[in-house]
ZARO-913298 format. One record per residue: residue number from 1; residue in three letters; y, z, x of N, C-alpha, C in turn. Coordinates in pm, whole numbers, always signed. Example, Ala and Ser with C-alpha at 12.3 -4.5 7.8 and 13.67 -1.06 7.14 Angstrom:
BEGIN
+-----+-----+---------+--------+--------+----------+--------+---------+---------+--------+--------+
!   k !   r ! n_north !   n_up ! n_east ! ca_north !  ca_up ! ca_east ! c_north !   c_up ! c_east !
+-----+-----+---------+--------+--------+----------+--------+---------+---------+--------+--------+
!   1 ! ALA !    -569 !   +780 !  +1319 !     -450 !   +780 !   +1230 !    -330 !   +780 !  +1320 !
!   2 ! SER !    -225 !   +708 !  +1285 !     -106 !   +714 !   +1367 !      +3 !   +787 !  +1290 !
+-----+-----+---------+--------+--------+----------+--------+---------+---------+--------+--------+
REM end
This chain:
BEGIN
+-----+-----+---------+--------+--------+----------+--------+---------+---------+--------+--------+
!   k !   r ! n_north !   n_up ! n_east ! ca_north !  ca_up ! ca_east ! c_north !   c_up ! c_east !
+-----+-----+---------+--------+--------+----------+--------+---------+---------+--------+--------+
!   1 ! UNK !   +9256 ! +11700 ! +10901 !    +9346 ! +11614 !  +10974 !   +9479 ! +11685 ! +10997 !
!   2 ! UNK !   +9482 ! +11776 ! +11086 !    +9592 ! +11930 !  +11012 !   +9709 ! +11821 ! +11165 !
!   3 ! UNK !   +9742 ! +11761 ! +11161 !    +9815 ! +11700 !  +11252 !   +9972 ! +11717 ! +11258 !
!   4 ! UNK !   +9976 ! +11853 ! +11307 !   +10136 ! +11858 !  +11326 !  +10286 ! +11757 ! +11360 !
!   5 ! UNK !  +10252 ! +11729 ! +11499 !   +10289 ! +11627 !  +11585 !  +10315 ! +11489 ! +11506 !
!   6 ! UNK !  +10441 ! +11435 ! +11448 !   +10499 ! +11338 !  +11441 !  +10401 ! +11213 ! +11542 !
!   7 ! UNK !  +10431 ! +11217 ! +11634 !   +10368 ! +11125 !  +11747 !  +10238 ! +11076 ! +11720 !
!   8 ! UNK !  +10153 ! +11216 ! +11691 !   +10002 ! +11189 !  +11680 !   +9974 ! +11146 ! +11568 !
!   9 ! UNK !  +10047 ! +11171 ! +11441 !   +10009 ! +11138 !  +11319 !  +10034 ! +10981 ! +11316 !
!  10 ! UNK !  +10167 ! +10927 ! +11355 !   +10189 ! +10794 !  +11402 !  +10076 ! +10711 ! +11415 !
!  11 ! UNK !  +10045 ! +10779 ! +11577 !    +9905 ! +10697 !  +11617 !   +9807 ! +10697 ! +11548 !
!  12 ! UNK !   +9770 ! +10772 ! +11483 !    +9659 ! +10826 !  +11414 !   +9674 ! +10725 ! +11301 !
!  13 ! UNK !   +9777 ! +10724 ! +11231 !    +9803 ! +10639 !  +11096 !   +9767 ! +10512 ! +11185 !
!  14 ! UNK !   +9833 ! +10473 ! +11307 !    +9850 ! +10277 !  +11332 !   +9700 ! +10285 ! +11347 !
!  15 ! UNK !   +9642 ! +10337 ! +11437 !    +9532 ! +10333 !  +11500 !   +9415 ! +10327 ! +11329 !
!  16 ! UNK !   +9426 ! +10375 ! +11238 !    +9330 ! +10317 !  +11130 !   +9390 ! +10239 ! +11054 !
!  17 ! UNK !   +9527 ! +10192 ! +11054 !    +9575 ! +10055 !  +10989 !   +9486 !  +9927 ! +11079 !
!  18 ! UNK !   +9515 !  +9943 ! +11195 !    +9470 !  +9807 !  +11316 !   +9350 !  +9806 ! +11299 !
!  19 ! UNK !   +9260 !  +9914 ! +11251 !    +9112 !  +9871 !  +11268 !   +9057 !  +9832 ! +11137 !
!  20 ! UNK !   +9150 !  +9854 ! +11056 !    +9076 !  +9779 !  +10875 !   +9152 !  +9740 ! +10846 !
!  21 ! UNK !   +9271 !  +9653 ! +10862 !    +9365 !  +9591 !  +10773 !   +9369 !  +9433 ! +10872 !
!  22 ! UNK !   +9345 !  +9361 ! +10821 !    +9357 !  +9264 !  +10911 !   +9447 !  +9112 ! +10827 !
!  23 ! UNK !   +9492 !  +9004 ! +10900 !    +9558 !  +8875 !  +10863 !   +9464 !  +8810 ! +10854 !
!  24 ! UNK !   +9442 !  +8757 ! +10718 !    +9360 !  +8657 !  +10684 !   +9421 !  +8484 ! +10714 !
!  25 ! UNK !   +9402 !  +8404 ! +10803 !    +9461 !  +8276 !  +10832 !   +9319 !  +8165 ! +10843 !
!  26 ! UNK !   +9271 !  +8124 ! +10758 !    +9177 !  +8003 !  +10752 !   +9079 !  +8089 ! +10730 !
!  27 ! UNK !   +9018 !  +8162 ! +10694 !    +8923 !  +8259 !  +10666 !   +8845 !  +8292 ! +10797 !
!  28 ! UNK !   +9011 !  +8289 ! +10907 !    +8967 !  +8377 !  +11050 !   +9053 !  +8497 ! +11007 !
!  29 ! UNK !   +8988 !  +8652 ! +11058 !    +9003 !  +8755 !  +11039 !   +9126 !  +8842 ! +11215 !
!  30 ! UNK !   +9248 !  +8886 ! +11146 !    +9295 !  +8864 !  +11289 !   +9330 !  +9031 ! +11259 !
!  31 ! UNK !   +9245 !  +9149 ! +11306 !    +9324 !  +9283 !  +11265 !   +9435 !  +9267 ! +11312 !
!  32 ! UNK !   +9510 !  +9399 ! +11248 !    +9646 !  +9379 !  +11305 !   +9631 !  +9493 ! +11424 !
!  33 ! UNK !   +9555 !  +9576 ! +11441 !    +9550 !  +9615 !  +11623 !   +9563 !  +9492 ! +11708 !
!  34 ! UNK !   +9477 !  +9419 ! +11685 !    +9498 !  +9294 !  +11768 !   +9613 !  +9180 ! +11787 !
!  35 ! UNK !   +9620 !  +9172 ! +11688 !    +9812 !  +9120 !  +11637 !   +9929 !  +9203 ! +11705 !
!  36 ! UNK !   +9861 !  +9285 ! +11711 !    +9983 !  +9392 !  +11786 !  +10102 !  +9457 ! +11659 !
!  37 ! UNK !  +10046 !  +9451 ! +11557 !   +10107 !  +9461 !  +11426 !  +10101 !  +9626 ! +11376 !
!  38 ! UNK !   +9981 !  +9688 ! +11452 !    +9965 !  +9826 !  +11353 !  +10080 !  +9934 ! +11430 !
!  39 ! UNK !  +10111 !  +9947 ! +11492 !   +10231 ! +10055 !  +11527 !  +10314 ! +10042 ! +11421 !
!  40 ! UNK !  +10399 !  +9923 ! +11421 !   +10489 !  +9846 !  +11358 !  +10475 !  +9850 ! +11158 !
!  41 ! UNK !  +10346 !  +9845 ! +11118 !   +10356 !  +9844 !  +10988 !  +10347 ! +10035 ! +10990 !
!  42 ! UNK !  +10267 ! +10075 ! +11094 !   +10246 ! +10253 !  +11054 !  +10405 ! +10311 ! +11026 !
!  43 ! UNK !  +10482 ! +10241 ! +11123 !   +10637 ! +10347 !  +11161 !  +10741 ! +10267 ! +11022 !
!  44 ! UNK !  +10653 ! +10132 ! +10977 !   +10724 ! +10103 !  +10829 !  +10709 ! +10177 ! +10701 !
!  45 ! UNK !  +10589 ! +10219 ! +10725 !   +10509 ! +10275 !  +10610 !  +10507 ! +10418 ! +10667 !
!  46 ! UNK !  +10532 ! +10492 ! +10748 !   +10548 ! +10654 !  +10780 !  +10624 ! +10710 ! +10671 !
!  47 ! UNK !  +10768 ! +10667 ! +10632 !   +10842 ! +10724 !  +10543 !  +10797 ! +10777 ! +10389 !
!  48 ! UNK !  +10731 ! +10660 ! +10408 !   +10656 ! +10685 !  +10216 !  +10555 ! +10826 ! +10232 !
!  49 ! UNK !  +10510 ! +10839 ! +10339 !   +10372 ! +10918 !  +10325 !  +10457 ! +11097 ! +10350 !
!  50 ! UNK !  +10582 ! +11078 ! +10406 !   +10644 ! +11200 !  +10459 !  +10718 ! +11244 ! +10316 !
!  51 ! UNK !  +10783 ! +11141 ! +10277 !   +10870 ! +11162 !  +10129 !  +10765 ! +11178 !  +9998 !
!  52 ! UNK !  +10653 ! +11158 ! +10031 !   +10530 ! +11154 !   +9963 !  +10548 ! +11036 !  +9779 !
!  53 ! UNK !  +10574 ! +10962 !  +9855 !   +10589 ! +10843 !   +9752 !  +10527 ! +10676 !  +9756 !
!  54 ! UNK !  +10381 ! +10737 !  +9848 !   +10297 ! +10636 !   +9853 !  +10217 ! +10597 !  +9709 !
!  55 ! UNK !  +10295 ! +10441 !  +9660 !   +10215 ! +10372 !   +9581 !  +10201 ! +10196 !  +9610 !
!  56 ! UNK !  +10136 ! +10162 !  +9522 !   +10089 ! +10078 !   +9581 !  +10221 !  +9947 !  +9563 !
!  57 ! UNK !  +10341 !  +9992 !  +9420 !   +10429 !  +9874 !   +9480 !  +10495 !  +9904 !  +9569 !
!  58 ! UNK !  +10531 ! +10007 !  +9640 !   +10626 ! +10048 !   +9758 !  +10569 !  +9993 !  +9855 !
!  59 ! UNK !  +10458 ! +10037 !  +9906 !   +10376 !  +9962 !  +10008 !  +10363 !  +9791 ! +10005 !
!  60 ! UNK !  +10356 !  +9732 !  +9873 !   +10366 !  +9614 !   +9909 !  +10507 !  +9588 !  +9878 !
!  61 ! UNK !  +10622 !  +9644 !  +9872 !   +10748 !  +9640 !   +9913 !  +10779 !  +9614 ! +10031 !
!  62 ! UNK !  +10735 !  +9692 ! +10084 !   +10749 !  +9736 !  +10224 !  +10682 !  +9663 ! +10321 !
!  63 ! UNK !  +10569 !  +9589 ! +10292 !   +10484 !  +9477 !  +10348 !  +10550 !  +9345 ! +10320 !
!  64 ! UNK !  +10630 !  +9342 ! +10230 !   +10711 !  +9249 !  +10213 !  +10831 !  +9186 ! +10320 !
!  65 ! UNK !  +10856 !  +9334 ! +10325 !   +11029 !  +9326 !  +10417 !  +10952 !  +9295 ! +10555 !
!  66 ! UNK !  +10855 !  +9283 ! +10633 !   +10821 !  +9283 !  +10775 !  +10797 !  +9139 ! +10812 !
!  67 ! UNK !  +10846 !  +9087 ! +10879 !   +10866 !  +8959 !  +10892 !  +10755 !  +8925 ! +10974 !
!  68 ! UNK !  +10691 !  +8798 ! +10985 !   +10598 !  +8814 !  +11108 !  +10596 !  +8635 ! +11134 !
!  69 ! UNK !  +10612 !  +8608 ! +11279 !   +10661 !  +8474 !  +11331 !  +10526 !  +8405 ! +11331 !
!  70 ! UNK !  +10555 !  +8290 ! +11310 !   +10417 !  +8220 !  +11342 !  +10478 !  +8037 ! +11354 !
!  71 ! UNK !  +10370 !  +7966 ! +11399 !   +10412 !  +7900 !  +11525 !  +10514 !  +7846 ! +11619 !
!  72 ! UNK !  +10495 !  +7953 ! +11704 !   +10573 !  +7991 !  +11772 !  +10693 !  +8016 ! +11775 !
!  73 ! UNK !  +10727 !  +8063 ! +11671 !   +10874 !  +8174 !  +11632 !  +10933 !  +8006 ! +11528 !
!  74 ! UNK !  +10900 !  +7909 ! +11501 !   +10920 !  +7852 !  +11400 !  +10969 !  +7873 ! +11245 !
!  75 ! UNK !  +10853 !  +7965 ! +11191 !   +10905 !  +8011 !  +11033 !  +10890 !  +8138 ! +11090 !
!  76 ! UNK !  +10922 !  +8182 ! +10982 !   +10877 !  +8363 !  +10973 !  +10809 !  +8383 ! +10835 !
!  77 ! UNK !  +10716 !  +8456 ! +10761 !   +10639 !  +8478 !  +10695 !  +10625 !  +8605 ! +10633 !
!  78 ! UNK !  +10632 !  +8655 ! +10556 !   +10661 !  +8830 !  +10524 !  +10489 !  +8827 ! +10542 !
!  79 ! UNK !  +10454 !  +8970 ! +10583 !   +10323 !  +9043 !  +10622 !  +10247 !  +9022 ! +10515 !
!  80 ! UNK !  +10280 !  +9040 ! +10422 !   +10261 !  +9085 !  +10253 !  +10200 !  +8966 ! +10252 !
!  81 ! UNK !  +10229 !  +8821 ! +10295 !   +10159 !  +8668 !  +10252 !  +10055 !  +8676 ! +10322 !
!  82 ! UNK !  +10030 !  +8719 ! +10405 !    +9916 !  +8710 !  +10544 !   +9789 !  +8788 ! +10486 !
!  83 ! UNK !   +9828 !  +8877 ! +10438 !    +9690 !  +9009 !  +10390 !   +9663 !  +8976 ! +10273 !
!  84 ! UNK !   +9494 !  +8947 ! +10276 !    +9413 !  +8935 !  +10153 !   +9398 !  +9057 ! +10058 !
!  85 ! UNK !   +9390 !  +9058 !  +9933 !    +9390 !  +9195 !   +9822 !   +9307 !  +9323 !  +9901 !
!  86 ! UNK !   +9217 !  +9273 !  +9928 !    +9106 !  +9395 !  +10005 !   +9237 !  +9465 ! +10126 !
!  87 ! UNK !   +9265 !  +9395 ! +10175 !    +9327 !  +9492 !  +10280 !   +9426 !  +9558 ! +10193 !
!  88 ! UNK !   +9495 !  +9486 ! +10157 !    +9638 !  +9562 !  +10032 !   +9578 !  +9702 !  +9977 !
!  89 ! UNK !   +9420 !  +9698 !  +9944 !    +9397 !  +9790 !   +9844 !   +9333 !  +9868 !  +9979 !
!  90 ! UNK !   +9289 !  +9870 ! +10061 !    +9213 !  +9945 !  +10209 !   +9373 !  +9999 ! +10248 !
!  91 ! UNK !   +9461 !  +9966 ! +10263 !    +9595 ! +10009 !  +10336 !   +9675 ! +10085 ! +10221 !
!  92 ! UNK !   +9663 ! +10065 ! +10095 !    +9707 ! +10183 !  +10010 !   +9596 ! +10305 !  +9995 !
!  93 ! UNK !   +9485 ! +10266 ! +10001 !    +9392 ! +10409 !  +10010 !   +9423 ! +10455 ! +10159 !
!  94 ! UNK !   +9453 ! +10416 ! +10261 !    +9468 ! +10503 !  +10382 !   +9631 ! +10558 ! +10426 !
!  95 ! UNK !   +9695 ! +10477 ! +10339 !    +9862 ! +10579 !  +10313 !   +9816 ! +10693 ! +10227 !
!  96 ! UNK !   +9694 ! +10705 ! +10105 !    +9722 ! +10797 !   +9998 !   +9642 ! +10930 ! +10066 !
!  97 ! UNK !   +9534 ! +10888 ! +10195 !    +9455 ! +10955 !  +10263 !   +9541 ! +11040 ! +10319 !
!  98 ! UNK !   +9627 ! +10977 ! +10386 !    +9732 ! +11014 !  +10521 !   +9816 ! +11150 ! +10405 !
!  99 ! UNK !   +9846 ! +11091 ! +10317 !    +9988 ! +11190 !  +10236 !   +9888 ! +11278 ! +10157 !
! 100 ! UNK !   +9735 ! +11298 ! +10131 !    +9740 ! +11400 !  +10076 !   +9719 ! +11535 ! +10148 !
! 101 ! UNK !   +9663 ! +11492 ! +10292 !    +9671 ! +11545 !  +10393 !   +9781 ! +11587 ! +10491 !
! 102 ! UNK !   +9870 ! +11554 ! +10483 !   +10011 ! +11566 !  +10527 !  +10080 ! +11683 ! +10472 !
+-----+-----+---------+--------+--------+----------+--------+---------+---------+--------+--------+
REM end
């Protein structure tokens, strides 16, 4: 994954956050590609993997601080409430993927 390019590694990181990390809401499954969420958590979570200090409370630190609106800009909800354990633990194995390769 010898990915020089800032840009590509980006995409590369959102683009396998959006396809396995998804919002669990009524035990409907909403990835966050589809949410429009994975750019947004990749460029939250980029720092940890560059400073190489991906663990798993930083990440759910950091899933914490991302606010995410729901009906219709009514409350706001940190990310961190939305994602079931499986994704928590799928999205810290693919930060630890990303940084040992980095």
């Amino acid at each position: 994954m010898a990915k020089t390019n800032t840009t590509e590694l980006l995409e590369a990181l959102a683009a396998e956050i959006g396809e396995n990390v998804y919002i669990d809401v009524a035990k409907w499954h909403l990835y966050l590609s589809n949410a429009k969420l994975h750019t947004v958590v990749a460029e939250q979570l980029y720092p940890l993997i560059t400073s190489n200090t991906v663990n798993e409370d930083r990440v759910l630190q950091v899933l914490g601080a991302i606010p995410i609106k729901i009906g219709g800009g009514k409350r706001e909800v940190p990310l961190i409430d939305l994602l079931p354990l499986q994704c928590q633990v799928t999205l810290v194995d693919i930060l630890e993927k990303y940084q040992r390769d980095f």
